[in-house]
C-alpha positions in Angstrom: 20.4 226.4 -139.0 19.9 230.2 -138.9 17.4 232.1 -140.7 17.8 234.2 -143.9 18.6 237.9 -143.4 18.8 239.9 -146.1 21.1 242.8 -145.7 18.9 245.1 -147.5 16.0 244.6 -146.3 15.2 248.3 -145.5 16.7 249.5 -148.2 14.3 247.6 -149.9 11.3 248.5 -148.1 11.9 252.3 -148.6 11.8 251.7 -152.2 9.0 249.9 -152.5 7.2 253.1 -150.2 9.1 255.9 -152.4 7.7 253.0 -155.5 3.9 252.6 -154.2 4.1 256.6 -154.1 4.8 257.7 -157.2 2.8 254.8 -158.5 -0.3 256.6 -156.6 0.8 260.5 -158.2 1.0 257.9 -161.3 -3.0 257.2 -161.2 -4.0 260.4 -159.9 -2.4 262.1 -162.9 -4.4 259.8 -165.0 -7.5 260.2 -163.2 -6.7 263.8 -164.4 -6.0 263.7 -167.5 -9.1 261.1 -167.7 -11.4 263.9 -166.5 -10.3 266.8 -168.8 -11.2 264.0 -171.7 -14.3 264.0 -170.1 -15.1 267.5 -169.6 -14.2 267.7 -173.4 -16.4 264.7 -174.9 -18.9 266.7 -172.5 -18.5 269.8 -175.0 -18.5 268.1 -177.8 -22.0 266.7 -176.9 -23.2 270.2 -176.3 -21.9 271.4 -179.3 -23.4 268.2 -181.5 -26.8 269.1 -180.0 -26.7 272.8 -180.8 -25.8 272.5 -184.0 -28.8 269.9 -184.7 -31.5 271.7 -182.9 -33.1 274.3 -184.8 -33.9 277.8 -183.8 -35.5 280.9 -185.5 -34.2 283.6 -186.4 -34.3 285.8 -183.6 -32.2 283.1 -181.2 -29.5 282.2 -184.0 -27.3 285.0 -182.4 -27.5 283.2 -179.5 -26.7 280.4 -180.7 -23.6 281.3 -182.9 -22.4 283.0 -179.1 -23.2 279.7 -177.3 -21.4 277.6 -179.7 -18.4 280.1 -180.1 -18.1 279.9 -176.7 -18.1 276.3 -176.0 -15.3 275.9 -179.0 -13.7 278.0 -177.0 -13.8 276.0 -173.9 -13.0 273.0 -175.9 -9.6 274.5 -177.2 -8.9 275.7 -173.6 -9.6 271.9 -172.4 -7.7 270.7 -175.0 -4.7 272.8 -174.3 -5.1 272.3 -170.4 -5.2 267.9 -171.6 -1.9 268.3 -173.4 -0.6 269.5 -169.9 -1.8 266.9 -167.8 -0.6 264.4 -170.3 2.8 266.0 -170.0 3.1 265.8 -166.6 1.5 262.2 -166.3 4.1 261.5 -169.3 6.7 263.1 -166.5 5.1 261.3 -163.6 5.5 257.6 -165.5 9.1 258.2 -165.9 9.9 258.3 -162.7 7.8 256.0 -161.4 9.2 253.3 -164.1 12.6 254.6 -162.7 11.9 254.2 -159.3 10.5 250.7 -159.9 13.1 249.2 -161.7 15.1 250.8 -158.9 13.5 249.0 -156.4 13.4 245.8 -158.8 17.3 245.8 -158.9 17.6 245.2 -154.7 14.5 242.9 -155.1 16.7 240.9 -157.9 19.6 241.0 -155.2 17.3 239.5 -152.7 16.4 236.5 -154.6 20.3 235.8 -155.7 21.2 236.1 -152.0 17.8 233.8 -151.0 19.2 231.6 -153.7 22.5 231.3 -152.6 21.6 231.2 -148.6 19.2 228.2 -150.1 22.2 226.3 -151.9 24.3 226.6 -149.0 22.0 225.6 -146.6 21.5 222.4 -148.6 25.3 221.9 -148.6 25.9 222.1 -145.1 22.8 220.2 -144.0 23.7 217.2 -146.8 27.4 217.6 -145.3 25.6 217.1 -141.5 24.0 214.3 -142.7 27.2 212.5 -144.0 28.9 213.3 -140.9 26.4 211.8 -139.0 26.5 208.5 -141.2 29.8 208.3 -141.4 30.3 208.3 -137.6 27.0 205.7 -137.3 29.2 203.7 -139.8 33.0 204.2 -137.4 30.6 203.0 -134.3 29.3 200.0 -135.7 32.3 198.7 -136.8 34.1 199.5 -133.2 31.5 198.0 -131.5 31.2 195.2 -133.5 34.7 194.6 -133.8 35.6 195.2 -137.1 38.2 197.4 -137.4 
């Protein structure tokens, strides 16, 4: 009985390369956007524990510019985080594309497995009748029968 060959079979391989690809751009851009979130609870912090530390008079200046500043930063981060969820937004889309592109031949690869399977099974039942029935023709030449 020969082995199953599927037709496709590069085909498929490339897509699950071109697949494991942009599923890797996929986690980079979230490691991304992950660390601008970070960078932005990080100003927060700072911000939280300016405005609760108290200071005299002469460093409230200081303190006004520290914390305009790091509002600043935080709106620039937050602007910068809408970005990188854009293009992790654009980055899922076509990985989900390219996967359910590469689930399509996959699908086509286990109908054909399927069918090689169901055939297999008919021919080998259909050797295994053949091979009865001619045990069955011999006996009864040989034993006279006929």
């Amino acid at each position: 009985m020969k082995k199953f060959k599927f037709n496709l079979e590069t085909v498929l391989s490339i897509r699950e390369n071109i697949e494991k690809e942009w599923e890797a751009k996929l986690g980079l851009a979230n490691k991304e956007v992950q660390l601008v979130k970070n960078r932005i609870s990080e100003i927060e912090s700072k911000l939280n524990s300016s405005r609760l530390s108290s200071v005299d008079i002469s460093q409230m200046q200081v303190k006004c510019i520290y914390e305009d500043r790091l509002l600043y930063q935080k709106k620039r981060e937050e602007s910068l985080l809408k970005e990188k969820e854009l293009d992790r937004d654009r980055v899922k889309e076509v990985y989900l594309q390219k996967s359910m592109e590469r689930k399509v031949i996959d699908k086509l690869k286990d109908n054909s497995l399927k069918k090689y399977k169901k055939e297999s099974l008919k021919e080998e039942t259909m050797f295994i009748n053949e091979i009865n029935n001619s045990s069955k023709i011999r006996e009864r030449l040989l034993g006279g029968t006929v």
